[in-house]
Steps between C-alpha positions, in 0.01 A plus 500: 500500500765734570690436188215565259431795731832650437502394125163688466660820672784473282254492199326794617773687508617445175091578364543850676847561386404418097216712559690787640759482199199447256313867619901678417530404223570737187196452357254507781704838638417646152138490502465557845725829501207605199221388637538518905815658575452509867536138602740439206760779588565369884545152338684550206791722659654243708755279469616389140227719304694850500647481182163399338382888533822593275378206222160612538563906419799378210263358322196681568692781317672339233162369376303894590774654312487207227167598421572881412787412285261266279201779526764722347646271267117432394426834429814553291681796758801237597661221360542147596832528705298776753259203546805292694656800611177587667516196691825523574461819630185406682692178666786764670192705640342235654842349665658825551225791583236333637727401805678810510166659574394255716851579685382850515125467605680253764741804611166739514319245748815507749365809602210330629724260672433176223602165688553328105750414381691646139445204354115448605450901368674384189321181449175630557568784267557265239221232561261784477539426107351199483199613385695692197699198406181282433359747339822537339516157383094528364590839349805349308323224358194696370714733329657249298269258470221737423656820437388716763658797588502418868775725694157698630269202548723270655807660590392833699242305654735247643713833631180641655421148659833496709358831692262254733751217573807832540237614791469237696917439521482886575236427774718215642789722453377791677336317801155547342502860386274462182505880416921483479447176284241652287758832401822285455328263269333726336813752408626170436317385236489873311889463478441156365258631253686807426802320463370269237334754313836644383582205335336563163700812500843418454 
């Protein structure tokens, strides 16, 4: 009896551990950061899942900046090489800026005495995107399988979409201050937009 006690224990254990690992992984982080950010973010930016956030907003980009390249290559005002070169260029935002503001929102909130860490601000920051890369990855694959323009449609919208899941790491961030959140995120996202509307320019 005490054996096949022990070896049921043991077998519990092992249930709960798989179905620990099973609600981190990549996948399920994704869709929960764009559909209910608040459970997802305090589970996601633990232990082995920080450098997921810097995938997430690398790719996110790449395929947001992806899309304006083809719009303009559609519409005849660039040529084919600005398509890569757009995401190229949109691959260094996501890996490069997106943390770097995400180190400075982080350096803001130490005012208001943050307890998280660099790398949770910077993770968060970046999983914030996952809404833009699936729309991303939808945008990218109506443009060339159906020829949509879809930089607008899919792309801006995905931007716009990180706003809600940016909040709530604010929130966390700032020990609940919603208001603070709502400010940062939002001057966040204006640089973001800004930012890529200079790209048709040069």
């Amino acid at each position: 009896m005490i054996r096949g006690f022990s070896i049921k224990i043991h077998t519990y254990k092992e249930a709960l551990k798989f179905m620990e690992q099973a609600k981190t992984r990549p996948i399920s982080t994704i869709f929960g950061m764009m559909i209910s950010p608040g459970p997802t973010v305090k589970k996601a930016l633990s232990g082995r899942q920080w450098y997921l956030g810097l995938i997430v907003s690398t790719l996110a980009f790449a395929l947001f900046f992806l899309q304006t390249g083809l719009d303009l290559y559609k519409t005849g005002q660039k040529g084919f090489g600005f398509v890569a070169l757009s995401a190229a260029t949109g691959a260094v935002y996501g890996l490069l800026v997106i943390p770097v503001l995400g180190v400075l929102v982080w350096a803001i909130l130490k005012l208001v005495k943050t307890d998280k860490s660099l790398k949770w601000a910077i993770s968060s920051f970046c999983l914030s995107y996952s809404g833009a890369l699936i729309y991303g990855l939808i945008g990218v694959a109506f443009s060339l399988i159906l020829g949509w323009k879809t930089s607008m449609a899919f792309g801006v919208t995905g931007v716009l979409w990180a706003i809600g899941p940016m909040m709530v790491g604010l929130r966390e961030m700032s020990g609940g201050k919603t208001g603070l959140g709502v400010i940062l995120a939002t001057l966040v996202g204006s640089f973001v937009l800004l930012s890529w509307a200079l790209l048709g320019n040069y």
